[in-house]
KEMARDO-939351 format. One record per residue (C-alpha): x, y, z. Coordinates in steps of 0.2 Angstrom, whole numbers, padded with zeros to 4 digits, always signed. Example, Ala and Ser with C-alpha at 12.3 -4.5 7.8 and 13.67 -1.06 7.14 Angstrom:
+0062-0022+0039+0068-0005+0036
//
This chain:
+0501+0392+0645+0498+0405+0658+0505+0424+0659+0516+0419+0673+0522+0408+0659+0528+0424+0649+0533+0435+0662+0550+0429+0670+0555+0437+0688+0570+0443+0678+0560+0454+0665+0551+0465+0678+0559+0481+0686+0549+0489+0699+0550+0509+0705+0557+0512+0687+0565+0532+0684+0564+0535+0666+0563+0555+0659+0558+0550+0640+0548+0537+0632+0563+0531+0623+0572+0530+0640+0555+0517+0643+0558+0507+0629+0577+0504+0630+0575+0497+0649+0561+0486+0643+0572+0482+0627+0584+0477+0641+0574+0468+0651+0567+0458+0638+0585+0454+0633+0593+0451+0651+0577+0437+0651+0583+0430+0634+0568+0431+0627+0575+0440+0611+0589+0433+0598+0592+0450+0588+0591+0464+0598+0594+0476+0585+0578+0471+0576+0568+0470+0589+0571+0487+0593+0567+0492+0576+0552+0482+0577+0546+0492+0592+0551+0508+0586+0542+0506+0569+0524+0502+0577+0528+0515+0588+0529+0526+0574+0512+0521+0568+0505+0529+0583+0510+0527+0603+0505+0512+0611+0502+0522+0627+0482+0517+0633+0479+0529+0644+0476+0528+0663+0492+0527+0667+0497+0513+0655+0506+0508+0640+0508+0493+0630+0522+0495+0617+0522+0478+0607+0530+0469+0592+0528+0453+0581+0544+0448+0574+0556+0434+0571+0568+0444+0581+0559+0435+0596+0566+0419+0603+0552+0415+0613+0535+0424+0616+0535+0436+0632+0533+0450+0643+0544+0463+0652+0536+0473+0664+0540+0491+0673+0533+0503+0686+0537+0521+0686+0529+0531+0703+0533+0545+0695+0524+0541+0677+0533+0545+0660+0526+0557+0646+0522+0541+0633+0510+0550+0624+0498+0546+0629+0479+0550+0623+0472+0556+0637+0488+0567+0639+0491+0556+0659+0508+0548+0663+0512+0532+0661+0517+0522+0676+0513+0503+0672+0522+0499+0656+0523+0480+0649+0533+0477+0634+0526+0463+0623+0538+0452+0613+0527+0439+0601+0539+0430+0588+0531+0429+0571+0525+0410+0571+0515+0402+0585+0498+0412+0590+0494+0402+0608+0503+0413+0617+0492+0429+0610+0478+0420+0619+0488+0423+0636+0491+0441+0630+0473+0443+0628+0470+0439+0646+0481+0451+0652+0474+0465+0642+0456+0461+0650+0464+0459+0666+0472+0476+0665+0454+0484+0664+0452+0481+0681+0459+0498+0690+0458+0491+0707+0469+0479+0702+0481+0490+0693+0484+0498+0707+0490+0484+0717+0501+0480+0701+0509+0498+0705+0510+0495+0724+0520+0478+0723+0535+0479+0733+0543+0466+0725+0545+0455+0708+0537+0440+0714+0523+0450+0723+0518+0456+0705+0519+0438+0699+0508+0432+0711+0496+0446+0709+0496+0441+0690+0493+0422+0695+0479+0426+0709+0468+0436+0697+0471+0427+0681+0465+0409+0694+0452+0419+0698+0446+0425+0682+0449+0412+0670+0451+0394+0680+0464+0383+0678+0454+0369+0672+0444+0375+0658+0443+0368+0641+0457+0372+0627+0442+0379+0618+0434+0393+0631+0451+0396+0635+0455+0402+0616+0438+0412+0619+0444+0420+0634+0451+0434+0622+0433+0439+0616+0422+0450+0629+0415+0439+0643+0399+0444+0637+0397+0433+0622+0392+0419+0633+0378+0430+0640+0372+0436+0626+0370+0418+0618+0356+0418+0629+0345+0433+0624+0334+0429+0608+0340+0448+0601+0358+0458+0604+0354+0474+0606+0374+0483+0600+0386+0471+0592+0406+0479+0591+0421+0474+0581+0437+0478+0591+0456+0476+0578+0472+0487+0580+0487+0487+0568+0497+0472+0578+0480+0465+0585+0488+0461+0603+0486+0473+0616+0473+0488+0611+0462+0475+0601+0456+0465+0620+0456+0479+0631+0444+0490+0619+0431+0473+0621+0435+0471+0636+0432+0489+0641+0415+0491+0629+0407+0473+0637+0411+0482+0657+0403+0494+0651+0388+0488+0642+0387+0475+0657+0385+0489+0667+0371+0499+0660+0361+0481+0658+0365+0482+0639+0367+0465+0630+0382+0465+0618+0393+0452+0607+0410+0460+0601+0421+0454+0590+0442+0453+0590+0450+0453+0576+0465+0450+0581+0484+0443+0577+0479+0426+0579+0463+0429+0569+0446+0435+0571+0437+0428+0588+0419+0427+0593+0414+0432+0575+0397+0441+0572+0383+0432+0563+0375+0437+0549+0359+0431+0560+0365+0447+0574+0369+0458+0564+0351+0459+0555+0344+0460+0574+0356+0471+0582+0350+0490+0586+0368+0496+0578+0386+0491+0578+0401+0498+0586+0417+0496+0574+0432+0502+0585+0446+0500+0573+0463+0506+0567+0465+0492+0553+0452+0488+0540+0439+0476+0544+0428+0468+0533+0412+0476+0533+0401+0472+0517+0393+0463+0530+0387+0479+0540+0378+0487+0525+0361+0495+0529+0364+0496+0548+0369+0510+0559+0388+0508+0559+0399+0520+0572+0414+0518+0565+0430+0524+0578+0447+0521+0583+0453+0508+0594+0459+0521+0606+0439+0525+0608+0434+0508+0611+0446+0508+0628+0444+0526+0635+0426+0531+0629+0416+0515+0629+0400+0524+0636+0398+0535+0625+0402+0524+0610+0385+0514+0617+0376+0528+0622+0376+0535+0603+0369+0518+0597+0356+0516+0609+0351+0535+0606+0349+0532+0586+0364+0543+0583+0377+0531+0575+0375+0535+0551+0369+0521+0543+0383+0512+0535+0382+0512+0514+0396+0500+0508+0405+0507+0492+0413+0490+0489+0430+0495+0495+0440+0489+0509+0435+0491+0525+0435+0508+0534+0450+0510+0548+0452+0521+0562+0441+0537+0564+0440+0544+0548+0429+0536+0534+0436+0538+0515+0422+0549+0512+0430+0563+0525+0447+0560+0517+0454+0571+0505+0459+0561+0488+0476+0565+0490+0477+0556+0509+0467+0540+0503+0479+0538+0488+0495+0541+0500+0486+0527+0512+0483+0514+0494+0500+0518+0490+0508+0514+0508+0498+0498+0511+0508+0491+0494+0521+0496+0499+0522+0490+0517+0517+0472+0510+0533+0473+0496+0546+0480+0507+0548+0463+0517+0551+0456+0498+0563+0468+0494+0572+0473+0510+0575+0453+0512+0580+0449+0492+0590+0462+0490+0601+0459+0504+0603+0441+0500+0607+0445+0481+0621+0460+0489+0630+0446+0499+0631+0436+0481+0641+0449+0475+0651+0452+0489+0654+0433+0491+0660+0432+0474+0671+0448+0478+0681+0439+0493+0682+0423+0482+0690+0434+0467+0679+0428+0452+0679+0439+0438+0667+0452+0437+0657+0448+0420+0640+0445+0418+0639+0431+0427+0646+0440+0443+0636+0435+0459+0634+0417+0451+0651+0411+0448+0654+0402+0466+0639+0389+0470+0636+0400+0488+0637+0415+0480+0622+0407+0465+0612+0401+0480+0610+0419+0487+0607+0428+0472+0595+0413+0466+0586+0415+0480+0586+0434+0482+0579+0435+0465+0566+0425+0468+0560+0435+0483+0568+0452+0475+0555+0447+0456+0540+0447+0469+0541+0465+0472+0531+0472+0458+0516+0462+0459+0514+0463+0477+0514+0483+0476+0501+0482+0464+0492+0468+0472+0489+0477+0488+0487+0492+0481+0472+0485+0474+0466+0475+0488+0466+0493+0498+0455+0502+0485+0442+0487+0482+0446+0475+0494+0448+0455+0487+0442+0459+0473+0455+0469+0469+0466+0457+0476+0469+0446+0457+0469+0462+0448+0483+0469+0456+0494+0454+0456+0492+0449+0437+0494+0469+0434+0509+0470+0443+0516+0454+0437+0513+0460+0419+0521+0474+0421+0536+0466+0429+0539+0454+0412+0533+0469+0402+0516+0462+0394+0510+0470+0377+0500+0464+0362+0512+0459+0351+0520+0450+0366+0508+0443+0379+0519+0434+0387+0533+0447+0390+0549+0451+0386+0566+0456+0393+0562+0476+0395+0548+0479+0409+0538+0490+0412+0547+0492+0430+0538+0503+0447+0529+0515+0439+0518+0501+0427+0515+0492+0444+0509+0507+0451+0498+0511+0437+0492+0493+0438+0487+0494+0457+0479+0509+0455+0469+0505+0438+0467+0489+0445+0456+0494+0462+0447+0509+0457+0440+0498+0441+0436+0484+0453+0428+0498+0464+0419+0504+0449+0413+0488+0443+0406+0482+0460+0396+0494+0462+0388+0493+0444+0383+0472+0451+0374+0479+0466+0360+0479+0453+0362+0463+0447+0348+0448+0452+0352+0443+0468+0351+0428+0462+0367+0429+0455+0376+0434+0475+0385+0420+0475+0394+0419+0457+0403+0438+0462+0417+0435+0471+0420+0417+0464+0417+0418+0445+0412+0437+0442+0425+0449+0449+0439+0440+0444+0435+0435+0425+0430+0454+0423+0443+0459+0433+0457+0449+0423+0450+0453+0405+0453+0472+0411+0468+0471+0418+0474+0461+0404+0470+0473+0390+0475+0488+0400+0491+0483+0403+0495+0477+0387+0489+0492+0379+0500+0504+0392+0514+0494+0393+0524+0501+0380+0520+0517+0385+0527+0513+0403+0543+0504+0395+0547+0517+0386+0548+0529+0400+0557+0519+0408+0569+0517+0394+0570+0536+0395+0574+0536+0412+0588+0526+0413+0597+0533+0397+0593+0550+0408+0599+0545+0422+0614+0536+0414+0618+0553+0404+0619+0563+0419+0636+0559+0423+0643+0572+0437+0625+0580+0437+0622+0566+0448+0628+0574+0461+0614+0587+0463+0602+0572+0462+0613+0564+0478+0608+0581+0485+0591+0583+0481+0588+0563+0486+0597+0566+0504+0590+0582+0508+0571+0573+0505+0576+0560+0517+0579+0572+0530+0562+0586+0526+0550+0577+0537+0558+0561+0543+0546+0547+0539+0532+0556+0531+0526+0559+0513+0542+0568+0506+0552+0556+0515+0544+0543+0509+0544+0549+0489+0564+0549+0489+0564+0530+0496+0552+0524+0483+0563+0533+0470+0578+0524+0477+0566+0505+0475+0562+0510+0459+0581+0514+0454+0585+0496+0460+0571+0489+0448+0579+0499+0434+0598+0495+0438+0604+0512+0447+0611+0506+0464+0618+0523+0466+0602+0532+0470+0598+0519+0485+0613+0523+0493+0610+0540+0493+0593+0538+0499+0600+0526+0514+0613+0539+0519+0601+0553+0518+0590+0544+0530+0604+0539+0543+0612+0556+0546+0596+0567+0557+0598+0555+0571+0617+0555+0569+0618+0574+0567+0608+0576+0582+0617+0564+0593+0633+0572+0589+0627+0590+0592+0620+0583+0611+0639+0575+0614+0648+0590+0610+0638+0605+0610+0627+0600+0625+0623+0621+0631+0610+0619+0615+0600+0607+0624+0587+0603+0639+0594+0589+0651+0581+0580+0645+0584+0581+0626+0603+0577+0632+0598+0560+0642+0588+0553+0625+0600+0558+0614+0611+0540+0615+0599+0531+0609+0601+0542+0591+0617+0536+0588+0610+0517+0586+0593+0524+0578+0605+0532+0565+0616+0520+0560+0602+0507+0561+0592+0518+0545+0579+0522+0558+0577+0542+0553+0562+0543+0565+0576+0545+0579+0578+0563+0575+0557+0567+0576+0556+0574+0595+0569+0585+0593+0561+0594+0577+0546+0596+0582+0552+0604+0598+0562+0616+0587+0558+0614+0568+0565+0628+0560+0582+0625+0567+0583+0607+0567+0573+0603+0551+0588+0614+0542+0601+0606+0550+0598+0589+0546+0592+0591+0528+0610+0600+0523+0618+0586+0533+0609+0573+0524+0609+0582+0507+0628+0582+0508+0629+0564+0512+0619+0560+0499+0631+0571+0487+0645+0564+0491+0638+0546+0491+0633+0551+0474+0652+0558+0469+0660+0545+0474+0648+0531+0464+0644+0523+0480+0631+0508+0478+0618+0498+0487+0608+0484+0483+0600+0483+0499+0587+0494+0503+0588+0494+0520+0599+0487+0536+0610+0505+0538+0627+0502+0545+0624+0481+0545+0624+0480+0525+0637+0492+0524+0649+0477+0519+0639+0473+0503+0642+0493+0498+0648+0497+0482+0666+0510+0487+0660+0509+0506+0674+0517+0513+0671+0533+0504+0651+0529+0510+0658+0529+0526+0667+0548+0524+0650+0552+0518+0641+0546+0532+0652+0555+0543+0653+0572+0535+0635+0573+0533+0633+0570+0553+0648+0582+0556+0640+0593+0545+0623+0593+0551+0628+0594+0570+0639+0611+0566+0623+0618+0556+0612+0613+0574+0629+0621+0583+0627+0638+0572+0608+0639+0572+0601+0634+0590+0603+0645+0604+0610+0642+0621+0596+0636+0631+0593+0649+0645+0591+0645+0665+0572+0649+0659+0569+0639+0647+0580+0624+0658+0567+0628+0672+0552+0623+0660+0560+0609+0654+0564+0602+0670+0546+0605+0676+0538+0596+0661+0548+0583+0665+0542+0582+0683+0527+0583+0678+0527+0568+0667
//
């Protein structure tokens, strides 16, 4: 398989005119589409929009690689644009984009990441790039793809260099030399486009300056050209360019430079030069998991390295949830249509409908231990790994001393949370009381050590909490289930957190609180966390239809897109227009999403599904009124942006178009 292979004539769009990113990524979305190289758009464009959200895929240079791995992709491939005039894609080195190429990588299969590999490398030849940006034509850009990947990596080599060709070219050099003088570990998030360019880029350079170097990509389809432990006792100092944990135990005692990925591709001189000069900190491995991006846990704040423990579980249980929850809401709603009675064994009573909810709840009982599981594997890497899971999993079949092997009331989210937390730092703890062990004994840690230790803790905390956490729980739901009309100003409260900073912290406490109302029986509080979620893009779309003298032309050509972003859940949509004006648009979509969620709440609207916007809307408990709420909270917020934003001035149009221009 070659690029040629995932580039089709049809997914490339030369002399591109976009104003926005978003503009970008919807005629990439399109291309990639019109190539049917996708089977669910919808999805994929979530996909693409949620690793954007983790940070802008824009390289610098002028290019940007926005990328997703999802089953939403029927085949692996590319889509390509060029815009002369470049487009503002945030990039790092604040310079416009004007060669763009969209990957679409399904989530089984990893040959074609090799492919992609090439390409990245490729693309850290400027010369080349440029004739990229000069083709005249669709199958002028093919064969420039085609001459310089013959060129580079020959037709006929082995199946095994060519899985190589994704680590530095360097490798094969260095193999040569007794001694590496800098070793470098290159990963990002997806592990497909930033991960190969930021080796590629750091072994040109070091080729260069006459600098011997071996880096290692720890990418989607695993770690390549891995270091030895033989290097990396000889090596002067080690690069770790990295937006993802990486294991590195195995750097402990050597000066470590530890950088995001981002670094590796635009700053790969300096990066070597602060080795070579004795300026990278001697690495000291605490035990825990490996250290990501630029900041190292010790120059976090407590507070920020919690939030990123918590995140990490719950990223790994949403898939769980999000999937099992959905299946066991199409039970019900199958045995709705087929009229069964609703008794207690309602969403069972057809065969279908039993399948789905068996199913469902399979997936759905997962949830617990895999938040605590990865919680723990964050703080204290593998070793926390078997904590977490048995801590999670006894709190989910509510583990205690009289009952060890559990009983019907668990001790729900907040004994998982406790576990994964309780669980790693322990772990963390107790790893660094065997650094004084004989090392002799190395070998029995991770296979005997850790986890007997590990699982007579977490075995006797649990038991001894559990009660505690069941009988909160208990208290909770008689609380919640006493409230009675008072619900309402939780539907407020719930919906107007939703909307406070779209997809951060605050946003992110009401949706775990609508998880952990599932977990406890509550559907109610879901749905208003859902709706609170879907109504800032909504809001703003609306306002930029029908009250278009508050807005730039600019704002007005992204603004479509919002009405999809909303009704898909994706409450990201509504970010660029709130931090171009937060104190108007921040107020106006959180009273627009807090009287959604009100009036979800009034109306005892229910979801099982913790995600999918309007798509689950059909396995909604009383969905037409969460269809009025849905629309008066949009309606709502888009009046509040009518009331509180100015009319935009011929000034302020002037700077906005020049902006534009000048991305």
């Amino acid at each position: 398989m070659r690029i040629t292979d995932l580039l089709a004539p049809e997914a490339i769009e030369l002399g591109v005119s976009v104003a926005s990113k978003p503009e970008a990524i919807e005629k990439l979305i399109s291309l990639h589409d019109g190539a049917g190289n996708l089977n669910d758009v919808e999805v994929y464009r979530e996909a693409i929009l949620a690793r954007e959200a983790g940070g802008t895929t824009a390289i610098g240079e002028g290019m940007a690689i926005p990328h997703a791995k999802t089953d939403a992709v029927a085949k692996p491939a590319l889509a390509a644009i060029t815009v002369p005039e470049g487009v503002d894609y945030e990039a790092p080195d604040g310079q416009p984009s004007k060669l763009i190429f969209m990957i679409a990588a399904p989530s089984d299969g990893e040959v074609h990441l090799e492919v992609l590999a090439r390409l990245m490398t490729m693309l850290m030849d400027v010369d080349w790039r440029n004739q990229l940006l000069e083709a005249k034509s669709a199958d002028e850009f093919l064969k420039l793809i085609d001459d310089k990947e013959r060129e580079k990596f020959p037709e006929e080599e082995p199946a095994e260099e060519a899985a190589a060709a994704a680590a530095p070219a360097a490798a094969a050099a260095a193999a040569a030399d007794d001694a590496i003088r800098i070793l470098a570990v290159t990963a990002c998030p997806t592990g497909i486009a930033h991960t190969y360019m930021a080796a590629e880029a750091l072994d040109q350079q070091a080729g260069k300056m006459g600098i011997s170097i071996k880096v290692e990509t720890n990418g989607s389809g695993g770690a390549k050209n891995i270091l030895t432990k033989e290097e990396i006792a000889a090596c002067e100092g080690i690069i770790v360019a990295a937006d993802k944990n990486v294991e590195m135990a195995r750097f402990d005692g050597k000066p470590v430079l530890i950088t995001k990925v981002a670094d590796g591709i635009n700053k790969p001189e300096e990066l070597i030069n602060k080795v070579i000069e004795g300026k990278a900190p001697i690495y000291k491995h605490a035990g825990g998991a490996g250290e990501a991006a630029s900041d190292s846990a010790e120059n976090e704040s407590v507070g920020r390295q919690i939030y990123k423990h918590l995140m990490e579980g719950v990223s790994h249980m949403l898939p769980f949830v999000v999937a099992g929850g959905i299946f066991i809401a199409l039970a019900f709603l199958i045995d709705t249509i087929m009229g069964a009675p609703q008794d207690g064994n309602f969403g069972s009573n057809t065969p279908i409908a039993a399948w789905f909810k068996g199913i469902g709840g399979v997936s759905f009982g997962f949830m617990l231990a895999i938040l605590a599981g990865y919680i723990g594997r964050s703080i204290a890497d593998r070793p926390g790994l078997l904590v977490g899971f048995v801590g999670g999993a006894m709190a989910a079949a509510g583990c205690t001393f009289a009952e060890p092997a559990g009983q019907a009331v668990s001790a729900g989210f907040l004994g998982a949370l406790l576990a994964g937390f309780a669980g790693g730092y322990f772990m963390l703890w107790f790893e660094k009381v065997c650094e004084h062990i004989p090392q002799a004994l190395d070998g029995m840690k991770p296979m005997l050590i850790f986890p007997l230790v590990g699982l007579a803790f977490i075995g006797v905390f649990m038991c001894a909490v559990n009660p505690i956490m069941i009988a909160i729980n208990v208290g909770i739901g008689e609380f919640l289930t006493s409230l009675g009309n008072a619900k309402i100003l939780l539907g407020l409260l719930l919906g107007g957190m939703m909307a406070i900073d779209m997809g951060g912290p605050i946003n992110k406490a009401a949706y775990l609180f609508g998880l952990a109302s599932i977990e406890l029986g509550n559907y109610d509080m879901m749905a208003a966390v859902m709706i609170g979620g879907m109504v800032p893009p909504l809001a703003i779309a609306l306002a930029c239809t029908f009250f278009k003298d508050r807005w730039t032309e600019t704002e007005l050509k992204s603004a479509p897109v919002n009405y999809i972003m909303g009704l898909s859940f994706i409450t990201e949509g509504a970010i660029p227009y709130a931090a171009a004006d937060p104190l108007r648009v921040i107020p106006a979509c959180v009273v627009g999403s807090a009287v959604a969620g009100a009036i979800s709440m009034a109306f005892g609207c229910t979801l099982m599904a913790p995600h999918g916007g309007i798509f689950v809307f059909a396995v909604v408990g009383n969905w037409p009124m969460y269809l009025v709420a849905l629309v008066v909270g949009a309606v709502v917020g888009a009046l509040m942006l009518r009331i509180l934003k100015k009319k935009v001035t011929p000034d302020e149009e002037k700077v906005a178009e020049e902006v534009a221009a000048e991305a």
